[in-house]
C-alpha positions in Angstrom: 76.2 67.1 -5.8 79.0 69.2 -3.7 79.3 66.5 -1.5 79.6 63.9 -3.8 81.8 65.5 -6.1 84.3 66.3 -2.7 83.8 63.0 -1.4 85.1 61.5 -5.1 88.1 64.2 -4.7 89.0 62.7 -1.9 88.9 59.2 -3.0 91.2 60.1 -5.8 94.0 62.1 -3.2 93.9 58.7 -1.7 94.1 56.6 -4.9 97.2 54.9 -5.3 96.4 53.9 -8.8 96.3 57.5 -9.6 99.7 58.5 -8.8 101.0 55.2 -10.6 99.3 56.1 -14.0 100.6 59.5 -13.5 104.1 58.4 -12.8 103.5 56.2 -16.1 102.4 59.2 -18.1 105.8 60.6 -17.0 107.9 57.7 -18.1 106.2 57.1 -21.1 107.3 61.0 -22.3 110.8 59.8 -21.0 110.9 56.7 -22.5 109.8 58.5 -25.8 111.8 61.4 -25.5 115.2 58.9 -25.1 114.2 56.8 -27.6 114.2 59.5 -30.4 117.0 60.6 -29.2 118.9 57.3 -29.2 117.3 56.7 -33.1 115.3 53.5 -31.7 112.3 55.1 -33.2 111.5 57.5 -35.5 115.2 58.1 -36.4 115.0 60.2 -39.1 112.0 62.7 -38.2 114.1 64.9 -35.7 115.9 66.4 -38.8 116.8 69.2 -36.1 113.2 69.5 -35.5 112.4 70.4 -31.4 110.8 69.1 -28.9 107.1 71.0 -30.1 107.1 69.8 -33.5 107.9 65.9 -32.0 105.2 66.4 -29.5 102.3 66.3 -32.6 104.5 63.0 -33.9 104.3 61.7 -30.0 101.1 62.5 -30.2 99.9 61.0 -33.1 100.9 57.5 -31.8 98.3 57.4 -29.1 99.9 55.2 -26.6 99.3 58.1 -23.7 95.9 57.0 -23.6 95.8 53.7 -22.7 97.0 54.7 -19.4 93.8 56.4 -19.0 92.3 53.5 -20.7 93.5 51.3 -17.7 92.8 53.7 -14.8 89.3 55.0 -15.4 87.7 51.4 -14.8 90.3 51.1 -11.7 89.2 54.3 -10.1 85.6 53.7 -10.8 84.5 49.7 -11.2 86.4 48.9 -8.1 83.7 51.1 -6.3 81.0 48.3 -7.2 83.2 45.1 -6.7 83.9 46.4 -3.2 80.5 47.6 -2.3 81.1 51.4 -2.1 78.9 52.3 -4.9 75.8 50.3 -3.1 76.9 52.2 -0.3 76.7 56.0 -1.5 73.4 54.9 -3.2 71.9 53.7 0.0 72.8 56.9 1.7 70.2 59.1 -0.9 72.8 59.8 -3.5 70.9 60.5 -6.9 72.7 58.0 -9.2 72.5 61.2 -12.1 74.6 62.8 -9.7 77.0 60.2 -8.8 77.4 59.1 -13.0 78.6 62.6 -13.4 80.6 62.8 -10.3 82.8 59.8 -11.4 82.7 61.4 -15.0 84.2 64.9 -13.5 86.8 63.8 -11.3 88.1 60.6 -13.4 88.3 63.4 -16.6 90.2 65.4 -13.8 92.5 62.9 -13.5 93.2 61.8 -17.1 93.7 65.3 -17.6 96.4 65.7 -15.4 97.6 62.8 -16.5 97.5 64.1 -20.2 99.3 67.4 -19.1 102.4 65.6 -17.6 102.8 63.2 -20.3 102.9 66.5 -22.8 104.9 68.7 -20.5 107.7 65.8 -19.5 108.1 65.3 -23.3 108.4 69.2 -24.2 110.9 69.3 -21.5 112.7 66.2 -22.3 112.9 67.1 -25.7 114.0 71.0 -25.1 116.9 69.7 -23.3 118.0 67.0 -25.9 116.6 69.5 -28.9 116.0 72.8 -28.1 112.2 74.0 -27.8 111.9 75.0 -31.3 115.3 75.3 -33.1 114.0 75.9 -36.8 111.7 78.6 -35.6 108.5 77.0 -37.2 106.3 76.9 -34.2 103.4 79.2 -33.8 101.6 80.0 -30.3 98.4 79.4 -31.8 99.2 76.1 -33.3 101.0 75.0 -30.1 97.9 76.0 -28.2 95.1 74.3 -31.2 97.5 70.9 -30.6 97.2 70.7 -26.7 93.7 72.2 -26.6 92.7 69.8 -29.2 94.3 66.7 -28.1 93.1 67.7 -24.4 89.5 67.5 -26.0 89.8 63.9 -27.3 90.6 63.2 -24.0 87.6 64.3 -22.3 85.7 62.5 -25.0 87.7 59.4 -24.6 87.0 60.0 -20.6 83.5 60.2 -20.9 83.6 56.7 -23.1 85.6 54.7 -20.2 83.5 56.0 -17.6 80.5 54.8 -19.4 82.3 51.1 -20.1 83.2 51.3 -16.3 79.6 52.5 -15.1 78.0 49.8 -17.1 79.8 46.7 -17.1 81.0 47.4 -13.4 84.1 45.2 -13.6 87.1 46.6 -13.7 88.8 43.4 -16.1 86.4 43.7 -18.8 85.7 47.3 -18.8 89.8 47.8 -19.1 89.6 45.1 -22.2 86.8 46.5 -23.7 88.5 50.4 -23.3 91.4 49.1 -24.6 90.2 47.2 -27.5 88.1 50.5 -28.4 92.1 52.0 -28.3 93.2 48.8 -30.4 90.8 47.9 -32.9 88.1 50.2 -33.3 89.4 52.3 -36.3 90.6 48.9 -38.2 87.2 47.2 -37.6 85.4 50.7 -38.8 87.6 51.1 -42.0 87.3 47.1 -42.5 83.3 47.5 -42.4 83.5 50.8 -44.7 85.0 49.8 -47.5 82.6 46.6 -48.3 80.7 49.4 -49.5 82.4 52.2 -50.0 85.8 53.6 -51.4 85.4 57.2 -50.1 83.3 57.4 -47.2 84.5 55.7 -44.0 83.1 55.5 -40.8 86.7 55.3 -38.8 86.1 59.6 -40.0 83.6 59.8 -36.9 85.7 58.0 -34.3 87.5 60.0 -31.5 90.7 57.9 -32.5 90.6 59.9 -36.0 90.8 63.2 -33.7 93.7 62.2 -32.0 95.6 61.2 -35.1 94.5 63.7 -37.6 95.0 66.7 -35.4 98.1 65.7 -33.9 99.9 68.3 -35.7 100.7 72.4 -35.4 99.1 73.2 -39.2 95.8 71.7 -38.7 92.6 72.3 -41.3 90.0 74.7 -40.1 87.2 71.8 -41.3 89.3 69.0 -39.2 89.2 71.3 -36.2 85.5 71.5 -36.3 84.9 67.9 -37.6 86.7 67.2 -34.4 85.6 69.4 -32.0 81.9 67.8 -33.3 83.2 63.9 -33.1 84.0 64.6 -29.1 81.5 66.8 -28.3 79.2 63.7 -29.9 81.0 61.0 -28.1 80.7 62.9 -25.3 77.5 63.7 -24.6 76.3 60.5 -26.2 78.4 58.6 -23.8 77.2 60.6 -20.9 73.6 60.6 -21.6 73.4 56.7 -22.5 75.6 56.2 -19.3 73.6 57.7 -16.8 70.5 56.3 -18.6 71.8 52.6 -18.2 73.6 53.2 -14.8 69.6 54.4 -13.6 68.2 50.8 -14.2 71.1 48.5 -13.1 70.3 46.7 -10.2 73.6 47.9 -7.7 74.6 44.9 -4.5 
């Protein structure tokens, strides 16, 4: 397992895709940071507010995820289109092994990726703001927010890397990741209230972590119902993952 897992380190130090989401992580908390500044978006939710309390509205939007969305199936499929994956396997590599290999170093990576999006954005906005101006911000809730969001991430990590595993093509397992991004909650909430006006299944979906505790004041019960909704997606992606990934038939 030490060998894979430094053999997929490796890969990624040499991964040019890996920098470029990273740099697009960056510029995307740039891009954001200017653009509340300039009043394009969100004009009127400054209201002297700093650059912590717009990180949860940042945050809430999502869109720093469809970077990972897009480079989980390029730092993973590509290994089966080129041959690489047929290739480790033939050397004796247990494919458990190598599913969770890929699934430790792409969440690696995403993570990183996560961390520079939120810490361009804090620093962005300290400049143009201040950090926290109206005095409002707690440690602990900055801490639940990052620690939170950084957990939907793993969750959302472990999804794409079973959608890459599986389908083994890096076009359709980018569509399909970002379609789960796109339309997943819409289709959920469509199909939940054909029979229902309270109960809705969009409430078990990692997207509802990411937008419901996008915020410094979160609910005790929406921390654990979220903390249970990636640990869930997580596992189950993982364990249904390796499971498939044992019977495909690798060239």
């Amino acid at each position: 397992m030490l060998n894979i897992l430094k053999s997929d380190f490796y890969k990624l130090k040499k991964n040019r895709s890996f920098y470029v989401c990273t740099f697009v992580s960056i510029a995307l908390a740039v891009i954001f940071a200017a653009a509340m500044q300039a009043g394009v978006t969100n004009a009127s939710a400054l209201d002297g507010r700093g650059a912590a309390e717009m990180l949860a509205t940042v945050l809430f939007t999502g869109f720093n995820i469809f970077v990972i969305a897009a480079f989980v199936p390029i730092f993973v499929a590509t290994e089966f289109q080129y041959g690489t994956m047929n290739n480790t396997l033939s050397r004796g590599a247990g494919r458990t092994k190598v599913y969770l290999s890929k699934f430790i170093v792409s969440t690696c990576a995403t993570l990183i990726m996560e961390l520079a999006f939120m810490l361009t954005f804090l620093a962005m906005g300290s400049a143009m703001w201040g950090f926290d101006p109206l005095s409002v911000v707690t440690f602990s809730g900055l801490f639940t927010l990052v620690s939170t969001q950084v957990l939907m991430i793993v969750a959302y990590t472990a999804l794409f890397t079973f959608t890459s595993m599986v389908m083994r093509g890096t076009v359709s397992a980018i569509a399909t990741n970002i379609a789960s991004l796109a339309i997943v909650t819409i289709v959920l909430n469509a199909i939940s209230s054909v029979f229902s006006e309270t109960f809705s299944l969009a409430d078990f979906w990692i997207g509802w972590g990411v937008s419901n505790l996008a915020t410094l004041t979160p609910a005790s019960a929406d921390i654990v119902q979220g903390i249970m909704i990636a640990v869930a997606w997580g596992v189950a992606s993982t364990v249904v993952g390796m499971t498939l990934f044992k019977k495909v038939d690798i060239k």
